[in-house]
MARMI-874499 format. One line per field, with one value per residue (C-alpha): x, y, z. Coordinates in nm, 3 decimals, always signed. Layout:
residues N
xx: [X	...]
yy: [Y	...]
zz: [Z	...]
END
This chain:
residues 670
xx: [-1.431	-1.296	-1.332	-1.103	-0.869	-0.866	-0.860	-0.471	-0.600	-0.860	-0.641	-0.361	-0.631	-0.803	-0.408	-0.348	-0.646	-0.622	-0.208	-0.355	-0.617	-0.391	-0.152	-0.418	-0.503	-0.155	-0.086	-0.422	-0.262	-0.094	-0.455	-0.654	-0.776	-0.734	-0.663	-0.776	-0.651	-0.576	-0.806	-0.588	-0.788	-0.687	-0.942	-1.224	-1.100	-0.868	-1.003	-1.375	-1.436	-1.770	-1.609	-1.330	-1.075	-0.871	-0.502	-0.291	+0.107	+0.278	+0.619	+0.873	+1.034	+0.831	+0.953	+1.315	+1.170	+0.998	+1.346	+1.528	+1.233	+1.433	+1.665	+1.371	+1.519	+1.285	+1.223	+1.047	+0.663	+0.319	+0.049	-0.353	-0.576	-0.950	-0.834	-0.628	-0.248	+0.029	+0.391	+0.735	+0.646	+0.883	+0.762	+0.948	+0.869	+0.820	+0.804	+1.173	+1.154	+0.791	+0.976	+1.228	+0.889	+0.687	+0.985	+1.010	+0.677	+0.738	+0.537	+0.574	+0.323	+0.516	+0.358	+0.417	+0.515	+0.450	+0.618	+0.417	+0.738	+1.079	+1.112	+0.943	+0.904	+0.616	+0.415	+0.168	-0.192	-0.400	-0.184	-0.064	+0.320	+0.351	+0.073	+0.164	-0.016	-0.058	-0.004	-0.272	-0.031	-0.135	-0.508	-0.706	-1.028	-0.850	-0.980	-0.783	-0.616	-0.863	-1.132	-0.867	-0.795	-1.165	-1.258	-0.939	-1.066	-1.417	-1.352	-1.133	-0.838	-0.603	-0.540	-0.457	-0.682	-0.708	-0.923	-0.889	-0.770	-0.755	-0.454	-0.300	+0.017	+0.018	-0.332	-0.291	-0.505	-0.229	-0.448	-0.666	-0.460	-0.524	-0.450	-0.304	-0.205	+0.173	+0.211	+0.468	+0.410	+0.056	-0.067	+0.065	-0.098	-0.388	-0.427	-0.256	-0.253	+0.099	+0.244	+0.313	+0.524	+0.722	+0.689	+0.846	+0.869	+1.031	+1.146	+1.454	+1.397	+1.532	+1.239	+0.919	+0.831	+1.056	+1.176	+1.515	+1.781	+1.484	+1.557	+1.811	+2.034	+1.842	+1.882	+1.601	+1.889	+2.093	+1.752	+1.681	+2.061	+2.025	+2.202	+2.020	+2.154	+2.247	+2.577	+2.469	+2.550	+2.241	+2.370	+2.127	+1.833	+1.969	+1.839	+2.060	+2.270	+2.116	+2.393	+2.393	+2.062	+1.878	+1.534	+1.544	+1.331	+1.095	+0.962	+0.635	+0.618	+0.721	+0.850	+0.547	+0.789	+0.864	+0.883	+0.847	+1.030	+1.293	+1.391	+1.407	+1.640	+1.555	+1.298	+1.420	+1.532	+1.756	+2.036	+2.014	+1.649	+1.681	+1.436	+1.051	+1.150	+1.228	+1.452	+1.319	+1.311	+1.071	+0.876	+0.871	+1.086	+1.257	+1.588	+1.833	+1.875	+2.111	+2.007	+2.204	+1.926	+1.662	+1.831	+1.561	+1.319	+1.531	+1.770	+1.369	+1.265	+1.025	+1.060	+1.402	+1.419	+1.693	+1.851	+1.589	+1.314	+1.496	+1.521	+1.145	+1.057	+1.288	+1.122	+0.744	+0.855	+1.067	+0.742	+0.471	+0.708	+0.606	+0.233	+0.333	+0.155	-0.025	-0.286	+0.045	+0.230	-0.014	-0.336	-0.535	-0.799	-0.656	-0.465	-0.737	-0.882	-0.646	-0.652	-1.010	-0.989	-0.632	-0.762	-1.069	-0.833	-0.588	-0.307	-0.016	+0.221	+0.246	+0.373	+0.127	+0.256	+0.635	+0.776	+0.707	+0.659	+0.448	+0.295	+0.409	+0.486	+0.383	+0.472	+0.419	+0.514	+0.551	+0.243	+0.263	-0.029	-0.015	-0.104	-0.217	+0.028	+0.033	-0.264	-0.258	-0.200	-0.477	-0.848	-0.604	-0.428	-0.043	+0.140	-0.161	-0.330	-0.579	-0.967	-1.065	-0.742	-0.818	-1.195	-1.180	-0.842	-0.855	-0.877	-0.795	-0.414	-0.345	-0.001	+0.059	+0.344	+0.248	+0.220	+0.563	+0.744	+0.489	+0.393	+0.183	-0.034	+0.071	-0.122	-0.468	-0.491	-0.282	-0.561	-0.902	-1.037	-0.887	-0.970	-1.304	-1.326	-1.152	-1.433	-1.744	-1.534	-1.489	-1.868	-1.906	-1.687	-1.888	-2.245	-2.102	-1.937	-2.166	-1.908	-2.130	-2.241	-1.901	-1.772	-2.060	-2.074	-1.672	-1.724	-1.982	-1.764	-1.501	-1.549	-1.554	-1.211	-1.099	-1.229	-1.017	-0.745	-0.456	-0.165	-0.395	-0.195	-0.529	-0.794	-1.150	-1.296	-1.029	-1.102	-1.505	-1.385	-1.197	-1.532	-1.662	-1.415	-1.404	-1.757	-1.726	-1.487	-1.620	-1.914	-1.768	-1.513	-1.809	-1.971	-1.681	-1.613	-1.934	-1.954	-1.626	-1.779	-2.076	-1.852	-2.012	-1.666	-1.348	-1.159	-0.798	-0.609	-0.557	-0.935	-0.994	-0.797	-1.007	-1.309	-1.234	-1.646	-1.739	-1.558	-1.683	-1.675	-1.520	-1.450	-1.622	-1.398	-1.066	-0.885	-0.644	-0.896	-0.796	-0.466	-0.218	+0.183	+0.237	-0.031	+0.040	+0.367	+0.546	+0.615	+0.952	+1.036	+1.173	+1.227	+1.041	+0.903	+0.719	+0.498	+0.305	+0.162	-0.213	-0.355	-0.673	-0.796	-0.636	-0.736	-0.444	-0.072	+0.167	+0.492	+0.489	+0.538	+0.420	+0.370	-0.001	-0.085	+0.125	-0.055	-0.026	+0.221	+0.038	+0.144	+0.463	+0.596	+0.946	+0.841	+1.086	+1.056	+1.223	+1.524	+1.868	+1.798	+2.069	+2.381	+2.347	+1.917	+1.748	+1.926	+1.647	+1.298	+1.009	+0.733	+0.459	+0.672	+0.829	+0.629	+0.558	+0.163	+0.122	-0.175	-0.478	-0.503	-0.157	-0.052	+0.325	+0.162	+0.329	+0.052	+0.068	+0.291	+0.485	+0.405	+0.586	+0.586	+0.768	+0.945	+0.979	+1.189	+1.591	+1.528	+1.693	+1.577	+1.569	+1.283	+1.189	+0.937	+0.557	+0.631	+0.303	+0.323	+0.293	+0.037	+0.163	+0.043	+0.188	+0.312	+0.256	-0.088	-0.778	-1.281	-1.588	-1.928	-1.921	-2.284	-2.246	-1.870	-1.796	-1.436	-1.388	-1.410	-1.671	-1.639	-1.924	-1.851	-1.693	-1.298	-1.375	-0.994	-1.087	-1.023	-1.235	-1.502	-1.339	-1.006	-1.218	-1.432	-1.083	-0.971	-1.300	-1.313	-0.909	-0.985	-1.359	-1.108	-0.854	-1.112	-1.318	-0.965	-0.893	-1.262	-1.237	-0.907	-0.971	-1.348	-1.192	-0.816	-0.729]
yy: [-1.504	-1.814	-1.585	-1.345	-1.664	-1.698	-1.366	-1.378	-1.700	-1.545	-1.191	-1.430	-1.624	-1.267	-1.169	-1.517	-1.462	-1.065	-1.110	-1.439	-1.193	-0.939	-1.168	-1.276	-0.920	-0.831	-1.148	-1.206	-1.265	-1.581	-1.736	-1.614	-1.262	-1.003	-0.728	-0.461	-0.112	+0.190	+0.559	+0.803	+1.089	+1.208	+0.915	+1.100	+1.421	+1.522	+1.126	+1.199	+1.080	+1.352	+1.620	+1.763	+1.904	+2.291	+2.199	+2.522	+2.519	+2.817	+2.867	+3.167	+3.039	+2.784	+2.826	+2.713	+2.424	+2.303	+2.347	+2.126	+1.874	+1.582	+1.573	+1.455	+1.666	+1.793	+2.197	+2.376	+2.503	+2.558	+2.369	+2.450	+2.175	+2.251	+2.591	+2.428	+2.525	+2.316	+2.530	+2.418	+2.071	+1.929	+1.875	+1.716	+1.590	+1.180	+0.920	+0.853	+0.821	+0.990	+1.302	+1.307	+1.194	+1.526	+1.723	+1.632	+1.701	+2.046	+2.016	+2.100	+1.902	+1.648	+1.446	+1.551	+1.404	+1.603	+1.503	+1.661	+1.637	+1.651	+1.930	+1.885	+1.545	+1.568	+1.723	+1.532	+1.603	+1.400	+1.169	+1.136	+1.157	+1.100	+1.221	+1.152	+1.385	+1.190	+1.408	+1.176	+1.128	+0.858	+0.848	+1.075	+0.910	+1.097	+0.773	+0.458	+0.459	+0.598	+0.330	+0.037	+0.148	+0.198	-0.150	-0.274	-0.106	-0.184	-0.599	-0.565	-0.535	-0.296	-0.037	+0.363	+0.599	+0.837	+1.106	+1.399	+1.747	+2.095	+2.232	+2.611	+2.700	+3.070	+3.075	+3.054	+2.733	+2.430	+2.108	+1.860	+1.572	+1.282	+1.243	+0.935	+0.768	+0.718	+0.336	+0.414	+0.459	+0.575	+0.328	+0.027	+0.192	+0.252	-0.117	-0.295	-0.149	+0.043	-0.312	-0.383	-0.621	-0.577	-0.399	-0.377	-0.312	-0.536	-0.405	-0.510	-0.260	+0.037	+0.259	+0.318	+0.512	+0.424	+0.788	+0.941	+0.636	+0.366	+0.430	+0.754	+0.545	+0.418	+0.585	+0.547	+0.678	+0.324	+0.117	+0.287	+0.170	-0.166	-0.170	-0.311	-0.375	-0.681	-0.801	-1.098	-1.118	-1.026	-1.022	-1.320	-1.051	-0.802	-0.696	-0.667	-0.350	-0.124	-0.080	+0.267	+0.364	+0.117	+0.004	-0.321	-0.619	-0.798	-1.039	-0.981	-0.981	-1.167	-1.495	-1.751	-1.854	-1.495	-1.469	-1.044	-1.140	-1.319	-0.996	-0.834	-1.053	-1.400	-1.613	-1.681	-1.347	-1.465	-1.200	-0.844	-0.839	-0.671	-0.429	-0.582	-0.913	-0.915	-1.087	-1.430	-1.232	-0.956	-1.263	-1.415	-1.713	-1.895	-1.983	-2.060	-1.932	-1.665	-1.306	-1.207	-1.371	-1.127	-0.830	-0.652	-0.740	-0.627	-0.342	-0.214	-0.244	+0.041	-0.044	-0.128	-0.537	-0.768	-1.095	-1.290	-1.075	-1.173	-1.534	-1.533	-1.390	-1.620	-1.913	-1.824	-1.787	-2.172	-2.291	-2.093	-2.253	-2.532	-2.460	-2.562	-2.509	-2.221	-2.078	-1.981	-1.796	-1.623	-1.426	-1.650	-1.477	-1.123	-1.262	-1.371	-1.037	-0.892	-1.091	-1.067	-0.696	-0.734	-0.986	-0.798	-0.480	-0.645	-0.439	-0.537	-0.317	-0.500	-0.832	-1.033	-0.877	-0.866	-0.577	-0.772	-0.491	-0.193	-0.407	-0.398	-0.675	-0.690	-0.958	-1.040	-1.358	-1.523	-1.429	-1.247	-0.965	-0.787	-0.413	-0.237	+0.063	+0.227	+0.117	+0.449	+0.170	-0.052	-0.126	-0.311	+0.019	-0.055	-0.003	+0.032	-0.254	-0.464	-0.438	-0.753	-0.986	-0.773	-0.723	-1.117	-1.174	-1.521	-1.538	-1.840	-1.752	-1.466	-1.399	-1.476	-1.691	-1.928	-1.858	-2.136	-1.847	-1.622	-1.853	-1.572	-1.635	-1.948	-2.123	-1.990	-2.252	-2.515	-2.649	-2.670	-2.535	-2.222	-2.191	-2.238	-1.940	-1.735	-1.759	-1.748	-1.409	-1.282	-1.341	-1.186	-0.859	-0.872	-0.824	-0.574	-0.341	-0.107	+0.036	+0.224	+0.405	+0.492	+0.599	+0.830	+0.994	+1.054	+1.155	+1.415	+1.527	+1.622	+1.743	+2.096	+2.050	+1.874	+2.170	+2.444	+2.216	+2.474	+2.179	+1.861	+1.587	+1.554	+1.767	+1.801	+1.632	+1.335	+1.307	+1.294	+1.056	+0.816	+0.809	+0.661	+0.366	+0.281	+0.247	+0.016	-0.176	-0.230	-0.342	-0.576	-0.707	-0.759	-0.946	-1.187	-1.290	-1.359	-1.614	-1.762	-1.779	-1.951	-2.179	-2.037	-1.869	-2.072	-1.920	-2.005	-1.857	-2.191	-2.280	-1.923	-2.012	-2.343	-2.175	-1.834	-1.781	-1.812	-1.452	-1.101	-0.894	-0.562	-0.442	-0.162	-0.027	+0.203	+0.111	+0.400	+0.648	+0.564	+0.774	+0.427	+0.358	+0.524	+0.809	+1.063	+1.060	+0.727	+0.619	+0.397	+0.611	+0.954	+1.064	+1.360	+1.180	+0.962	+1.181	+1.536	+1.776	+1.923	+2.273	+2.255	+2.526	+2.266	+1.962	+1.812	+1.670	+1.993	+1.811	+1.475	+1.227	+0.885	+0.587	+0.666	+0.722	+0.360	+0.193	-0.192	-0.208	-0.295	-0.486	-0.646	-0.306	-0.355	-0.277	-0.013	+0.193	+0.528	+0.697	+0.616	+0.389	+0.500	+0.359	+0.014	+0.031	-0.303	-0.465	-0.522	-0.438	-0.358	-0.639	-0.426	-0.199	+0.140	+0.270	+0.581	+0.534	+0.232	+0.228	+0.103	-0.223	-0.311	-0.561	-0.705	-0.812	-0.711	-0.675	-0.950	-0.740	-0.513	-0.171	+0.142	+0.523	+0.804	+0.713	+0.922	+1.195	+1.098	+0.795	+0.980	+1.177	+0.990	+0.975	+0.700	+0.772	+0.738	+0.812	+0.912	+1.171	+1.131	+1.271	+1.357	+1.156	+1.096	+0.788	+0.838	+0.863	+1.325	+1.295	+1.097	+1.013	+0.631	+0.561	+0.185	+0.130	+0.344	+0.398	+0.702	+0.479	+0.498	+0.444	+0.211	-0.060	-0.363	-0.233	+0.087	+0.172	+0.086	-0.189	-0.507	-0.617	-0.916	-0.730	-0.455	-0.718	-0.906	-0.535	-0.476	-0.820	-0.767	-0.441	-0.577	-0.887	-0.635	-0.404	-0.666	-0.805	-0.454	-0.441	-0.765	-0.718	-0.369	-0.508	-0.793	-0.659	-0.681]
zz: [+6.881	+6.619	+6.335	+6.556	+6.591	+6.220	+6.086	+6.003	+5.826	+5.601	+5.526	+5.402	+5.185	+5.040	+4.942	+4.792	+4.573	+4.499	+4.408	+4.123	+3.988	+3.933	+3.786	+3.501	+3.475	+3.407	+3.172	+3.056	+2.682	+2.808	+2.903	+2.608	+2.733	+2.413	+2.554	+2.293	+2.181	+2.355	+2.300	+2.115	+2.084	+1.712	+1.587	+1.589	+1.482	+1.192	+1.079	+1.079	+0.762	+0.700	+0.571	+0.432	+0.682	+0.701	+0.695	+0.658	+0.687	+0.800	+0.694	+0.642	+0.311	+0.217	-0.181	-0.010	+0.160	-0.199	-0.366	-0.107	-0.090	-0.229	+0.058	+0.264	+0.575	+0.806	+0.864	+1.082	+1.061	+1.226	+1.152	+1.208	+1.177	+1.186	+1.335	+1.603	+1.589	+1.620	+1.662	+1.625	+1.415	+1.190	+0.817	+0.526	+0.182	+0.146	-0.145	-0.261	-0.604	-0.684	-0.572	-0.874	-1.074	-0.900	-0.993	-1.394	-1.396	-1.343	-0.998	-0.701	-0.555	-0.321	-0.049	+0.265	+0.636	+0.954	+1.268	+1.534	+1.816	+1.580	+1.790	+2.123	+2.253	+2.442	+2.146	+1.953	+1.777	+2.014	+2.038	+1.695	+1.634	+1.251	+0.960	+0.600	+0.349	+0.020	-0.277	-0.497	-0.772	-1.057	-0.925	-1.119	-0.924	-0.609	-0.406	-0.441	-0.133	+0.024	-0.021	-0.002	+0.379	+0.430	+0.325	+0.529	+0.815	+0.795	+0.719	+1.023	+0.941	+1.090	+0.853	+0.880	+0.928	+0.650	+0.568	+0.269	+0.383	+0.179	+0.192	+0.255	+0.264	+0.413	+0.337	+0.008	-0.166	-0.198	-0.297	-0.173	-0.016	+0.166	+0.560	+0.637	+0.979	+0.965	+1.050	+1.364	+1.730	+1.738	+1.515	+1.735	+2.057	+1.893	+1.755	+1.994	+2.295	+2.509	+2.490	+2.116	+1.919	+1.622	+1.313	+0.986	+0.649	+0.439	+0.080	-0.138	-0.378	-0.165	-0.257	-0.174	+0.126	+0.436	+0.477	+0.478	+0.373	+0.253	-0.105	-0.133	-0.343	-0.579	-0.953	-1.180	-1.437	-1.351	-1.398	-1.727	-1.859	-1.707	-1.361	-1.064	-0.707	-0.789	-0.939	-1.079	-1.528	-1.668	-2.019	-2.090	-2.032	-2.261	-2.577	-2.859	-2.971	-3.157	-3.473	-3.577	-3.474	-3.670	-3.493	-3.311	-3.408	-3.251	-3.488	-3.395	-3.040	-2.746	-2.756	-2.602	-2.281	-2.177	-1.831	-1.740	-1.387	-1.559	-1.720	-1.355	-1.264	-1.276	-1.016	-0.747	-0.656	-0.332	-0.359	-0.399	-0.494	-0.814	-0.941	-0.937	-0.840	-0.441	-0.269	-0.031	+0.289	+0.130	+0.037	+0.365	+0.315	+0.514	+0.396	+0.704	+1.094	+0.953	+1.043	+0.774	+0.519	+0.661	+0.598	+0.405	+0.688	+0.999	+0.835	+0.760	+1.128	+1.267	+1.620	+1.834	+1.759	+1.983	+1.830	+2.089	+1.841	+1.528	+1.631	+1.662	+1.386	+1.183	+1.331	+1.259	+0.912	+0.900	+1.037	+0.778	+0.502	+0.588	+0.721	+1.072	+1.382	+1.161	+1.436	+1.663	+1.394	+1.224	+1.296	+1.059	+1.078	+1.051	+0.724	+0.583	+0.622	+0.497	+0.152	+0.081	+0.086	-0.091	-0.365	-0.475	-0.486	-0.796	-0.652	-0.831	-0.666	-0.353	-0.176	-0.442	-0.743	-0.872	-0.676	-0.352	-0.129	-0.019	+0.314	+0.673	+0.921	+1.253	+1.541	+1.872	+2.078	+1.736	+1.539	+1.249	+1.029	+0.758	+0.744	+0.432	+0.282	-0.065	-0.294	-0.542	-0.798	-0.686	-0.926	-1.207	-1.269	-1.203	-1.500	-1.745	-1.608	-1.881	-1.760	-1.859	-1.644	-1.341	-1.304	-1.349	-1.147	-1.018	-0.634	-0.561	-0.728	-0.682	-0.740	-1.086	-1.101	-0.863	-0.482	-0.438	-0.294	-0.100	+0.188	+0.366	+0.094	-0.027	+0.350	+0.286	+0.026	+0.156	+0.366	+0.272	+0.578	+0.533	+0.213	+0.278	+0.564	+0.327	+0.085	+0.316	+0.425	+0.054	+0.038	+0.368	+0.302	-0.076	+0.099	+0.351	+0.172	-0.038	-0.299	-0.502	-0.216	-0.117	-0.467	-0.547	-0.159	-0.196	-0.535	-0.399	-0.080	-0.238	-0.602	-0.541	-0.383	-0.656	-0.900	-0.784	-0.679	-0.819	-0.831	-0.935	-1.163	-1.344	-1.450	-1.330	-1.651	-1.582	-1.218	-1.339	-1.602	-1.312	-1.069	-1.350	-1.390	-1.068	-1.013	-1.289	-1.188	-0.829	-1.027	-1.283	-1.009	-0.761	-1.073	-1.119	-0.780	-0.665	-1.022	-0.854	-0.521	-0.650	-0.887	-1.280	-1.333	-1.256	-0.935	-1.012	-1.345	-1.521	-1.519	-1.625	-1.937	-1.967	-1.962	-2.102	-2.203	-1.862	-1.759	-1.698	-2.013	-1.931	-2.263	-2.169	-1.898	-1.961	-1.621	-1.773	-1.672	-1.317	-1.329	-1.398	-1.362	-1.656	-1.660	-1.373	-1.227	-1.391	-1.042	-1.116	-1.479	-1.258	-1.604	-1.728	-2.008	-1.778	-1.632	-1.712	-1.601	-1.745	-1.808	-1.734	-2.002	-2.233	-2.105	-2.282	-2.121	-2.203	-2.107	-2.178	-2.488	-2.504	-2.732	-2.718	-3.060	-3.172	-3.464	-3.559	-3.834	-4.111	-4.450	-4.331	-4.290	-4.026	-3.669	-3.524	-3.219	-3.410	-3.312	-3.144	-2.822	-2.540	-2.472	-2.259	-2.302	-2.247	-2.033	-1.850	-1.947	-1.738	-1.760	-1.885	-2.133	-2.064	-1.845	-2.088	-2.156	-2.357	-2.584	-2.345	-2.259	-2.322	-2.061	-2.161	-2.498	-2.814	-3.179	-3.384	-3.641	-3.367	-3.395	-3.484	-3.332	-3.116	-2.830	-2.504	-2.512	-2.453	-2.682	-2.977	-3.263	-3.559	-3.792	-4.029	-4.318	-4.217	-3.847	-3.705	-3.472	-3.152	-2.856	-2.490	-2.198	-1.831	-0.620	-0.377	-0.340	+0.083	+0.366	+0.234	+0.432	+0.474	+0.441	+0.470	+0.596	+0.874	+0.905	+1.122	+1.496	+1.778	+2.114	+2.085	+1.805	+1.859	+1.709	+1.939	+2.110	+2.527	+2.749	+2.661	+2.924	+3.052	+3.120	+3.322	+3.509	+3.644	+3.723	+3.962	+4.149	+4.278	+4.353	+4.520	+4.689	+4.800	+4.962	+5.146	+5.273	+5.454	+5.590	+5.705	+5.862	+6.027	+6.150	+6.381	+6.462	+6.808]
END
């Protein structure tokens, strides 16, 4: 009888407590609770990472849609994947300015972007929307990007899935490319759940992979005569006139003080963000409350952003410039993921090196990651790359003109704490990751694809030639870092100069081999002259002319570059050269005497006596077993896409409160 008396007492108390569970179960973020991905169901299929998938594209005319590939506009086509078919998906070509580079190549071989619902909304391949097909262009090994997003993943970091597919087009064999997870809608579900944050993309360079609009209006042609974005006077930069097609002198090479990013448009890069340098938003900086200073960050947003988003994102980065309140604004430990894979990688095209871009921003509530895009130029192999500076690249400074102006760096050393996590996680990632193992497994997977590959940028002895020199340099990088781990080889770039005996000796690695910047595609150089194409009964470049075969000029002869320079050249000058195969293991360094020898193609077509002929020469960027770094997910491992425990143990006691609360109130109602 008193517990009848009390029973509106007790049904109010069960509702009290089943309306605060379900509050922390709805807003478990705000008191610590991660609440982890969501299951897509396209993880575990077209990215199973043990074998090569069947990717044929069906198209009435698809000879039209290769002609009209540079206007990145989507057209209509059926897709089978693995023998399942897709209808009615949009498809268009993607990479901005490695399509003109494809195209003087005399290829057709473009990377790809299938939109599973341009058409139909409520289509999607397991729940993917987007899936980029990387053409593999300036990677001969067929596997830089490919292992750089499998050690991402794998160290935790949240990276796209990629696999390798073989390609048909109307059945008929089209190449072996590799899958990639676009980094859009499905991505953010996948890693963070229906309720994301923010994403973007920040680049000043108007190129590189934002798709239709992110990098139309850039003209390589402009670059090549000296005209940026910018309209700053960069006459100061300019190399003299070349009077009636005399050679230009460079008295024997650089002068000691040259600064490559100077000649890209000075340092501080604020405005504009000429070519290579980046502007400060790109490099995270904060500069004032003004959304007008971030337009390279928010006019590059990949999700709908409000002013209240832009205010917070302007905010995190006023407080990382000045290593505020650090654990709130940035996922340390994600970061510092992200590094250690990002450091041992020596990818100079990217927010470490001078073009400042090629990364992706995400935030939510104020805390900002990085996500991995775009490392075809990764292993020390952008723009030629020298073996010996990258295999022993300094990872304590990694950026190589100080890390002043890249504070999403620039924090991991501005405490010693972090610094110290971020090298008992470089040895960590070092003892985890099995490279060799990967390398030769890919290597194995997917050689006979490469082999009758009909539309390869590389032939089958080159692509033999790169698994080689990457396996190396895995080796001799592994080498070097653990010495500046341990402390035997200095770990910043001015002690490396100190104690210059200490380093790794990689004189016996060609990091050209790779497929580089200026060998296979001249990603940045659209000119023809910057890229080739091979014939593989050959095995020699058939359209391409390069500086190659320079020799030292010897006996005080006069260093000249032969033939008529174009109107308005050298205005500004690309930090490692031309871009149009320098002689291996060139890196911005000119001989001690100069040297002397053909230029590309368009540089005129006067001779001087004892001109030594010249040999030919050349971006965007495919399924490997992952004996020791799983990257395809399971359901089962700690980053596997469900609900974490915690979030589904809240979940059962409201529903257990809620349901002893009706018994209880139906057992003693009157």
């Amino acid at each position: 009888m008193s517990a009848s008396k009390n029973i509106e007492k007790i049904c109010v108390v069960i509702t009290v407590l089943t309306i605060l569970l379900a509050f922390v179960f709805c807003n478990g973020q705000a008191f610590g609770i991660q609440i982890s991905a969501s299951a897509m169901g396209y993880e575990n299929r077209l990215f199973d990472s043990t074998k090569v998938h069947k990717l044929n594209i069906v198209m009435d005319d698809w000879d039209s849609f290769l002609e009209n590939c540079e206007s990145e506009e989507y057209a209509n086509c059926n897709i089978t994947i693995d023998g399942e078919l897709f209808k009615n998906v949009g498809i268009r070509a993607k990479g901005n300015t490695s399509l003109s580079s494809v195209r003087n190549m005399d290829s057709q071989r473009y990377s790809l972007k299938i939109e599973f619902d341009q058409y139909d909304s409520t289509k999607s391949y397991h729940g993917l929307d987007k899936l980029c097909l990387n053409n593999i262009i300036q990677d001969n090994t067929y596997m830089k990007d490919f292992l750089a997003y499998t050690m991402m993943y794998d160290f935790g970091v949240d990276a796209p899935l990629c696999s390798y597919a073989y390609i048909t087009v109307n059945g008929e064999d089209w190449g072996l490319f590799l899958a990639v997870e676009a980094i859009e809608e499905s991505f953010l579900q996948r890693n963070y759940g229906r309720n994301y944050g923010d994403l973007y993309k920040p680049d000043s360079m108007s190129f590189g992979g934002g798709g239709p609009g992110n990098g139309r209006d850039f003209d390589m042609s402009e670059f090549m005569n000296g005209d940026t974005n910018e309209e700053s006077d960069q006459s100061s930069n300019r190399m003299p006139d070349v009077p009636n097609g005399q050679p230009p002198q460079m008295d024997g090479g650089m002068p000691s003080d040259f600064d490559p990013s100077e000649m890209f448009g000075g340092k501080d890069g604020r405005d504009g963000g000429g070519f290579g340098r980046g502007s400060d938003d790109v490099k995270l900086n904060y500069t004032d409350d003004s959304f007008d200073s971030y337009s390279n960050i928010f006019n590059n947003a990949k999700t709908t952003v409000t002013d209240a988003d832009k205010t917070r994102l302007i905010q995190s980065l006023k407080q990382l410039g000045n290593y505020e309140n650090l654990e709130e604004i940035v996922n340390t430990d994600e970061v510092l993921r992200y590094f250690v894979v990002h450091n041992y990688l020596c990818n100079g095209d990217s927010y470490t090196g001078q073009m400042i871009h090629n990364y992706y921003l995400y935030e939510k509530d104020g805390q900002m990651s990085m996500i991995p895009w775009d490392y075809n130029l990764a292993f020390g192999t952008f723009q030629g790359g020298n073996a010996q500076s990258s295999v022993n690249a300094a990872i304590d400074t990694p950026v190589s003109n100080g890390m002043d102006d890249r504070p999403m760096v620039a924090w991991i050393f501005s405490d010693a704490q972090y610094t110290d996590e971020y090298h008992r996680l470089f040895a960590e990632f070092l003892n985890q990751a099995d490279m060799q193992t990967l390398i030769s497994s890919t290597a194995e997977l997917i050689g006979e694809y490469v082999q009758k590959d009909p539309t390869k940028f590389c032939t089958y002895e080159d692509f033999q030639k790169g698994v080689t020199a990457i396996s190396k340099f895995c080796e001799l990088r592994t080498e070097s870092v653990q010495g500046q781990l341990n402390g035997t080889i200095p770990a910043t770039s001015d002690g490396q100069k100190e104690q210059s005996d200490t380093l790794i000796d990689a004189s016996s690695l060609n990091t050209s081999d790779m497929g580089t910047m200026d060998k296979g595609g001249g990603k940045g150089f659209g000119g023809r002259n910057f890229g080739g194409r091979t014939s593989e009964d050959s095995n020699t470049k058939v359209t391409a002319k390069t500086m190659s075969n320079l020799r030292p000029v010897e006996n005080n002869e006069v260093p000249y570059f032969n033939g008529e320079m174009p109107e308005g050249f050298g205005r500004q000058m690309p930090p490692d050269g031309f871009g149009g195969g320098m002689p291996d293991g060139f890196n911005g360094q000119m001989p001690p005497d100069g040297w002397y020898g053909e230029m590309p193609d368009g540089f005129g077509e006067q001779k001087q006596d004892n001109q030594q002929p010249s040999s030919d020469s050349d971006t965007e960027n495919g399924d490997a077993a992952r004996p020791s770094m799983e990257h395809a997910p399971n359901m089962d491992m700690e980053r596997s896409s469900s609900v974490n425990m915690v979030t589904w143990i809240l979940l059962g006691v409201s529903v257990l409160f809620l349901a002893f609360g009706l018994i209880f109130a139906f057992k003693f109602k009157r």
